[in-house]
DRENGU-519228 format. One line per field, with one value per residue: x, y, z of N, C-alpha, C, CB in turn; chain. Coordinates in Angstrom, 3 decimals, padded with zeros to 6 digits, always signed. Each point is the difference from the previous one (the first is absolute). Glycine has a CB too. Example, Ala and Ser with C-alpha at 12.3 -4.5 7.8 and 13.67 -1.06 7.14 Angstrom:
BEGIN
npx <- [+013.190 | +001.542];
npy <- [-005.690 | +002.223];
npz <- [+007.800 | -001.966];
capx <- [-000.890 | +000.820];
capy <- [+001.190 | +001.190];
capz <- [+000.000 | +000.060];
cpx <- [+000.900 | -000.770];
cpy <- [+001.200 | +001.090];
cpz <- [+000.000 | +000.730];
cbpx <- [-001.892 | +001.184];
cbpy <- [-001.173 | -000.628];
cbpz <- [+001.246 | -002.145];
chain <- [A | A];
END
This chain:
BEGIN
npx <- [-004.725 | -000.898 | -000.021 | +003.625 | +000.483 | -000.308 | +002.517 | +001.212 | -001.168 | +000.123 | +002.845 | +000.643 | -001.172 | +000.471 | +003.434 | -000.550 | +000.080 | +002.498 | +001.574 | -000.790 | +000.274 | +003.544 | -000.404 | -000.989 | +001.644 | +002.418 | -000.773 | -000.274 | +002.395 | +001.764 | +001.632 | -001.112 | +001.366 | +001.627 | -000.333 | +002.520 | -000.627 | +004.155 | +000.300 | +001.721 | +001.571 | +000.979 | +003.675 | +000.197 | -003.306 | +001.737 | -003.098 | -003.097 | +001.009 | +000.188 | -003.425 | +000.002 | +001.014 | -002.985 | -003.706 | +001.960 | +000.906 | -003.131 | -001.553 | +002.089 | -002.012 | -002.443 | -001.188 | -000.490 | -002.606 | +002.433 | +003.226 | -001.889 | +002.934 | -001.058 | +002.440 | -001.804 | +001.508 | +003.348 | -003.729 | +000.988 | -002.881 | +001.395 | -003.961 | +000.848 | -002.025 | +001.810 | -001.972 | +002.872 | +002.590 | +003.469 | +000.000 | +002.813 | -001.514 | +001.175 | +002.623 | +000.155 | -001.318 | +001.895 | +002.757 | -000.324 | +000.126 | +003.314 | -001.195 | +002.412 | -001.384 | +000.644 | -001.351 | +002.072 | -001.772 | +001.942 | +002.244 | -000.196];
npy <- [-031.325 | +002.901 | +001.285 | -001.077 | +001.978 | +002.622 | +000.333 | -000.882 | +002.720 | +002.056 | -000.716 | +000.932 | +002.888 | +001.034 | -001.393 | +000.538 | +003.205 | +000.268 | -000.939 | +002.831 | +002.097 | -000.338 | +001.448 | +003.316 | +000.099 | +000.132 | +002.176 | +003.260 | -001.403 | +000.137 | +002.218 | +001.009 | -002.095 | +003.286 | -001.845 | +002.269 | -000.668 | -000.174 | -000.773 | -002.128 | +001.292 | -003.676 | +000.647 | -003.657 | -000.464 | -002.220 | -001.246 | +001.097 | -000.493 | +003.183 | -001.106 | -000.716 | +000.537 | +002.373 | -001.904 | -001.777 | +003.459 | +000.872 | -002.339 | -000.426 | +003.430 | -001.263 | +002.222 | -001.890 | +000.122 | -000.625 | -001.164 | +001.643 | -000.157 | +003.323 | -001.699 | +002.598 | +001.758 | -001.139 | +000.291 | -000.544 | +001.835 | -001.068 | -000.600 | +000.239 | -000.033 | +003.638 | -001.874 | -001.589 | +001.638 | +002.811 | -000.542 | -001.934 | -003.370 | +001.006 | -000.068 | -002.033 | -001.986 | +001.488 | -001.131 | -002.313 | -001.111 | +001.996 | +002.634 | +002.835 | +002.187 | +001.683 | +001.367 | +002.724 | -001.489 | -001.512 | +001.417 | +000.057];
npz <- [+005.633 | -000.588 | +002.622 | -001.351 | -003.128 | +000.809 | +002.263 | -002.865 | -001.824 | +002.550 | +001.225 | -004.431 | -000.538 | +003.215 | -001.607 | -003.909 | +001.721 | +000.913 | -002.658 | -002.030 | +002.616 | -000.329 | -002.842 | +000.541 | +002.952 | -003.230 | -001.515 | +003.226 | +001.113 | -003.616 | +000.748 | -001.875 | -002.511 | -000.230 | -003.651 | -000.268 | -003.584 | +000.742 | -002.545 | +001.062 | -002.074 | -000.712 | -001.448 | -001.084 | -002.084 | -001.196 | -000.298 | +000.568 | +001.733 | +000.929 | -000.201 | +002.571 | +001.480 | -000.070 | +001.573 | +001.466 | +000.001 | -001.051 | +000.969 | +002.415 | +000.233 | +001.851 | -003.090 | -003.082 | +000.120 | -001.754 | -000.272 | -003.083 | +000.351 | -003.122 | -000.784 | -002.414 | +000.411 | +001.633 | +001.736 | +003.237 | -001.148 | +003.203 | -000.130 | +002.085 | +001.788 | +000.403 | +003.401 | -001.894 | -001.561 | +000.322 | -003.626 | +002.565 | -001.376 | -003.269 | +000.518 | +001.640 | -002.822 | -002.211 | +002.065 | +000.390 | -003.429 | +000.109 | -000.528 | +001.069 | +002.323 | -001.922 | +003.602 | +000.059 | +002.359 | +001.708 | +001.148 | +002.807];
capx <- [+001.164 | +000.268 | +000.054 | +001.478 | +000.107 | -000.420 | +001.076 | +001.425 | +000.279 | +000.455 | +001.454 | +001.025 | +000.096 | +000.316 | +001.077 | +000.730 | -000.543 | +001.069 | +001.148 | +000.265 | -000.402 | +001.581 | +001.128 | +000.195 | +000.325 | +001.559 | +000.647 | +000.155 | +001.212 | +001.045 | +000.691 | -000.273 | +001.402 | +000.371 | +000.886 | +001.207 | +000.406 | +001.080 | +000.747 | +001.630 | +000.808 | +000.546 | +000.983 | +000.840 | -001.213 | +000.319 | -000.854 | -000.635 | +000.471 | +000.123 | -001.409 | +000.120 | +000.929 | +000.122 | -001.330 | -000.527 | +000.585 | -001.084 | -001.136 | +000.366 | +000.204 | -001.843 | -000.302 | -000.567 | -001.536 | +000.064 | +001.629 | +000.334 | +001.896 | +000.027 | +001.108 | +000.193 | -000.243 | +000.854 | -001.120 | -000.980 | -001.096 | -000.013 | -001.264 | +000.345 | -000.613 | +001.679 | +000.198 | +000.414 | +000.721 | +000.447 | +000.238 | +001.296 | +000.045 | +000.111 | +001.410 | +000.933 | -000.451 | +000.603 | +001.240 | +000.171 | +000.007 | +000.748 | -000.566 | -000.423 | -000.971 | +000.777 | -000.543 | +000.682 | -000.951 | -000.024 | +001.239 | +000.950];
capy <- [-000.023 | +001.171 | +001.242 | -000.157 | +000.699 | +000.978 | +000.768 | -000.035 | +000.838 | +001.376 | +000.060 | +000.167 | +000.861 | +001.139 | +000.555 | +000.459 | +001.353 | +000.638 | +000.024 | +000.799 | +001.213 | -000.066 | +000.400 | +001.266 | +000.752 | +000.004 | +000.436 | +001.411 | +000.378 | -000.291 | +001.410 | +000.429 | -000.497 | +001.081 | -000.978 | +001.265 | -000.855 | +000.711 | -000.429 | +000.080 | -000.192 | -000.847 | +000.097 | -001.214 | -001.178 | -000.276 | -001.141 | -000.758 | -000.628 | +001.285 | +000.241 | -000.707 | -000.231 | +001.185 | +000.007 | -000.965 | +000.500 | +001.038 | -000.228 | -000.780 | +000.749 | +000.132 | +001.076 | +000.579 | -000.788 | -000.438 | +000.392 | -000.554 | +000.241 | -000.306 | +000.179 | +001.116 | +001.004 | -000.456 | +000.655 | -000.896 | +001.005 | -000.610 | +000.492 | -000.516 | +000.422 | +000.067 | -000.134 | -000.876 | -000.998 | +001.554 | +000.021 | -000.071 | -001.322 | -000.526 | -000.391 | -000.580 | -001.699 | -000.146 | -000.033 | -001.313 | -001.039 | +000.350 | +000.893 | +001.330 | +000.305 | +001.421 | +001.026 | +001.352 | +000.190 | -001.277 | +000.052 | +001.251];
capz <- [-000.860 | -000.337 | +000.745 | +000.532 | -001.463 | -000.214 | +001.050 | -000.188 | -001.313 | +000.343 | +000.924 | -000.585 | -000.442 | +000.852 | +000.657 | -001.393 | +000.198 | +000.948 | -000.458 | -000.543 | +000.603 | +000.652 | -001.130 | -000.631 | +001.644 | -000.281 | -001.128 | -000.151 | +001.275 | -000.607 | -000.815 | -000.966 | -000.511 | -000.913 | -000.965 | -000.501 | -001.338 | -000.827 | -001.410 | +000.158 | -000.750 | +000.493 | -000.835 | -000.097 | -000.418 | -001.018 | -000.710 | +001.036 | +000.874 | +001.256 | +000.129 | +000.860 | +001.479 | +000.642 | +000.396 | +001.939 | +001.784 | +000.622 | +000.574 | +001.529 | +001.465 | +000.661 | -000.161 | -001.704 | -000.613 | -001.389 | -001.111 | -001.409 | -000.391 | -001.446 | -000.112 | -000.318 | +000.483 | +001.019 | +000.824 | +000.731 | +000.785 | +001.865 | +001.182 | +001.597 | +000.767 | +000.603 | +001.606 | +000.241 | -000.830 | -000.521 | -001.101 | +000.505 | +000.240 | -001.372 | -000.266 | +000.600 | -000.436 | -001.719 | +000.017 | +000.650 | -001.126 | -000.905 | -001.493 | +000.052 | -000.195 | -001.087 | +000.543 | +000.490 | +001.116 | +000.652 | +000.848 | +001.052];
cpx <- [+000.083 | +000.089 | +002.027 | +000.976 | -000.115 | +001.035 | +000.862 | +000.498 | +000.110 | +001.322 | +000.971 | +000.260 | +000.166 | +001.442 | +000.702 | -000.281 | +001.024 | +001.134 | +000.560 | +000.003 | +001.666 | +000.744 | -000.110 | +000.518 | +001.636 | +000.389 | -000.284 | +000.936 | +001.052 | +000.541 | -000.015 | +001.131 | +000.575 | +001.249 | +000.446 | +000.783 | +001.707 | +000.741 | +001.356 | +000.855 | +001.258 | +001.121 | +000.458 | -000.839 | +000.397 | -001.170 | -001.304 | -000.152 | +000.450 | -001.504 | -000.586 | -000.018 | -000.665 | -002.261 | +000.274 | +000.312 | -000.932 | -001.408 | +000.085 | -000.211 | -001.477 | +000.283 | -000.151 | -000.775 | +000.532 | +001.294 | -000.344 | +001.015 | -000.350 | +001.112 | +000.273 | +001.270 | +001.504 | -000.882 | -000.010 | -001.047 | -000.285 | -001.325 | -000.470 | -000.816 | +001.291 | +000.337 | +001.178 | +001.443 | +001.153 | +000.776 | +001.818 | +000.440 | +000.504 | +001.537 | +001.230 | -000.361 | +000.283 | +001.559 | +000.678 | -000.158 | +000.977 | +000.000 | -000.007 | -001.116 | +000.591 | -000.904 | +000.699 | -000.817 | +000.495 | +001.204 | +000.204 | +000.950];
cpy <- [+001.295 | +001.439 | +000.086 | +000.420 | +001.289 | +000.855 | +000.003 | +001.066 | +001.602 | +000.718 | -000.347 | +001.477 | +000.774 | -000.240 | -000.090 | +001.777 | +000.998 | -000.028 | +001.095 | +001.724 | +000.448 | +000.514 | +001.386 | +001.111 | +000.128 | +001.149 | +001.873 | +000.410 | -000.195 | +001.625 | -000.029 | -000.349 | +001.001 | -000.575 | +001.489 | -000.786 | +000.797 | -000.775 | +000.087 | -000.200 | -001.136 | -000.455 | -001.577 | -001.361 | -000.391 | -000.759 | +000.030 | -000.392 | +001.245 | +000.371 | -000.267 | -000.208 | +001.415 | +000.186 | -000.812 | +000.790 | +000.949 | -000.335 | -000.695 | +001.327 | +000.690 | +001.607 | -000.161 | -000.622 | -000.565 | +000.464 | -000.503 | +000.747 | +000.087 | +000.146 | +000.987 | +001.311 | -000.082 | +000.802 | -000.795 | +001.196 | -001.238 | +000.879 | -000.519 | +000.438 | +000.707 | +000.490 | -001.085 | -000.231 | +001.522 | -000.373 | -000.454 | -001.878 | -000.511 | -000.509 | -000.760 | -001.919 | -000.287 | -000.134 | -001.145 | -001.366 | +000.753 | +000.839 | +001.310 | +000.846 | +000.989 | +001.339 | +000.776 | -000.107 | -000.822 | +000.155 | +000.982 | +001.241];
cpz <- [-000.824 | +000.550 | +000.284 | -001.357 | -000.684 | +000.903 | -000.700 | -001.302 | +000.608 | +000.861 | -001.552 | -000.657 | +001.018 | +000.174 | -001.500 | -000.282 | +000.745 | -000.380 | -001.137 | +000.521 | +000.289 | -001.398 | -000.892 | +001.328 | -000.882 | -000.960 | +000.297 | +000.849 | -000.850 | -000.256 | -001.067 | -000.956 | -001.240 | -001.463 | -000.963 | -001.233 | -000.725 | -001.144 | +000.167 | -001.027 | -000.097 | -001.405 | +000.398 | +000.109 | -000.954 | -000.918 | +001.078 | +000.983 | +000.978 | +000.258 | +001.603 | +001.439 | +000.661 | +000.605 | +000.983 | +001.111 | +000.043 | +000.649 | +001.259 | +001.111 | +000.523 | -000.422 | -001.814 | -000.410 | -001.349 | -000.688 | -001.474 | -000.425 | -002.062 | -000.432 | -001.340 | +000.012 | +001.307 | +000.963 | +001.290 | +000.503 | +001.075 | +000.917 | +000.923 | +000.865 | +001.124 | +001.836 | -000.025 | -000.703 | -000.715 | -001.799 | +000.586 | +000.022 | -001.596 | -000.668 | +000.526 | -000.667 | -001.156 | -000.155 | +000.269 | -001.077 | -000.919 | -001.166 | +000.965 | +000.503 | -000.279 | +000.715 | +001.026 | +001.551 | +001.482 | +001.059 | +001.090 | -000.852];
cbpx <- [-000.127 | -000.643 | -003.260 | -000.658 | -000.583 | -002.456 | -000.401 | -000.102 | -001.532 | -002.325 | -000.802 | -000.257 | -000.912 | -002.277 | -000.019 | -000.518 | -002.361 | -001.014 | -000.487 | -000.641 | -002.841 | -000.106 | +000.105 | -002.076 | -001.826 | +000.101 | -000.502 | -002.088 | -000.890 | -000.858 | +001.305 | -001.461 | -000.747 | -000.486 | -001.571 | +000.618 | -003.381 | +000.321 | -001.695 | -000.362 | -000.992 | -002.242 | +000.597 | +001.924 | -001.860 | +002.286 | +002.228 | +000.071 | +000.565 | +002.466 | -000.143 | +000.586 | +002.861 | +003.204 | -001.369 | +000.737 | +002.742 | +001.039 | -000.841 | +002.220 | +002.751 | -000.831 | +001.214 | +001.629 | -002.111 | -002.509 | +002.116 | -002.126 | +001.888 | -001.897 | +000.283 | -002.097 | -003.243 | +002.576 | -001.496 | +001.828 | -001.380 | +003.314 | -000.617 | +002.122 | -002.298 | +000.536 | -002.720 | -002.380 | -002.518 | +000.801 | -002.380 | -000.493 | -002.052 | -002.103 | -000.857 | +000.188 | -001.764 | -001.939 | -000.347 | -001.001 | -002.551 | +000.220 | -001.952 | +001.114 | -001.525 | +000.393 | -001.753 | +000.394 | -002.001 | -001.022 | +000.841 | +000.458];
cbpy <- [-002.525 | -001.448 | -000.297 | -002.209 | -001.730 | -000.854 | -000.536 | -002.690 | -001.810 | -000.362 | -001.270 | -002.483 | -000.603 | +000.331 | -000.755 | -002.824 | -001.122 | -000.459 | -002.283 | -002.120 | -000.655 | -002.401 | -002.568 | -000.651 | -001.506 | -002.576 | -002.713 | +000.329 | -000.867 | -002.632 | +000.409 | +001.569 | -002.666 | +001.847 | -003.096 | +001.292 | -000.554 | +001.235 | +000.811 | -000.699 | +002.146 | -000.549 | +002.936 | +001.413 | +000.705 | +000.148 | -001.771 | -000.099 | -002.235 | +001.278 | -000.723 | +000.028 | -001.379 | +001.276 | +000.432 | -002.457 | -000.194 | +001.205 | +000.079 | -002.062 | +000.686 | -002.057 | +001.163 | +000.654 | +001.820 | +000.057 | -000.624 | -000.715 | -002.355 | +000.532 | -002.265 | -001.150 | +000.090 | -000.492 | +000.760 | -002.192 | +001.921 | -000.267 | +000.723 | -000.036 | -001.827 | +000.961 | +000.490 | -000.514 | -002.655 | +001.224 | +001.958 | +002.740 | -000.077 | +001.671 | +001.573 | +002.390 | -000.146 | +001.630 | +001.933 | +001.311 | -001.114 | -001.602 | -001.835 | -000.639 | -001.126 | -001.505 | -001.160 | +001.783 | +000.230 | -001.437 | -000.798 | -002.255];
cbpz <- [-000.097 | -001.203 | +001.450 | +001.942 | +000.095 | -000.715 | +002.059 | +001.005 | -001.889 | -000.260 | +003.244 | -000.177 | -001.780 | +001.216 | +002.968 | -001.188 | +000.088 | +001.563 | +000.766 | -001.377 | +001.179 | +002.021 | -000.204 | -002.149 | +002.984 | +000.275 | -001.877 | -000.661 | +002.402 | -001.031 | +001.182 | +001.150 | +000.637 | +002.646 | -000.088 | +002.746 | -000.682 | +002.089 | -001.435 | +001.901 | +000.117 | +002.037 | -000.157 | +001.035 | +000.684 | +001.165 | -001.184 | -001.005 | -001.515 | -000.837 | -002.700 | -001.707 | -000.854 | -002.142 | -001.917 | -000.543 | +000.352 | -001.710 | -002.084 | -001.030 | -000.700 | +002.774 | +002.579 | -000.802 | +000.981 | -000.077 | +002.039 | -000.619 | +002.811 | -000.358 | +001.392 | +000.479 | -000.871 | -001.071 | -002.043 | +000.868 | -002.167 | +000.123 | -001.269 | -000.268 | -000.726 | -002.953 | +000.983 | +000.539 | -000.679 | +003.276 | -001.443 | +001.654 | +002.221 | -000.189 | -000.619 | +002.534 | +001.177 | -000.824 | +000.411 | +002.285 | +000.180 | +000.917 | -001.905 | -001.402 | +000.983 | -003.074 | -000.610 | -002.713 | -002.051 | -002.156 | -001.900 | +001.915];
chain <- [A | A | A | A | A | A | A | A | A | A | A | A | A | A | A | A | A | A | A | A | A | A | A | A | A | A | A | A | A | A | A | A | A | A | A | A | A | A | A | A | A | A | A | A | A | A | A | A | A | A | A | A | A | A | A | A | A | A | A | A | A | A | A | A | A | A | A | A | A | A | A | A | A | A | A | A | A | A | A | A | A | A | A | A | A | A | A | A | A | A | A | A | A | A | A | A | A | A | A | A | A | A | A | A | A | A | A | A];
END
């Protein structure tokens, strides 16, 4: 019984071994994620609630890690990954809830 205990432990650990071996094989084959951070200028903010609206649509568009909107300032700093994702997607997602993007840069 224990010689049959001893096989089964070492066949676990030899193929838990193999499992962490695959998974770095992965993570050097992934690509490289190039994150890119910009500031935006967001006009026809009013409360909270635009706060809000204008973080959920951004954080919906694949590719963005991190949005904080201020209504301060009328800001969103947006950081992304920009294999995936551009500043053309942004505005089209702030316009679309109905607010402004005031950035010269940004526009056509």
């Amino acid at each position: 019984m224990r010689i049959l205990f001893s096989i089964m432990v070492f066949v676990f650990l030899a193929s838990c071994q193999q499992g962490s071996n695959s998974s770095q094989d992965n993570s050097d084959k992934q690509a490289t994620v190039e994150l890119q951070e910009e500031v935006l200028n967001i006009g026809k903010m009013h409360c909270e609630m635009c706060v809000a609206s204008i973080e959920k649509g951004l954080t919906s568009v694949e590719g963005v890690e991190f949005v904080k909107v201020s209504l301060d300032d009328s800001t969103a700093v947006v950081r992304y990954d920009s294999n995936k994702t551009n500043t053309d997607q942004f505005k089209e997602v702030i316009e679309k809830r109905g607010y402004v993007l005031k950035n010269k840069e940004l526009q056509p």
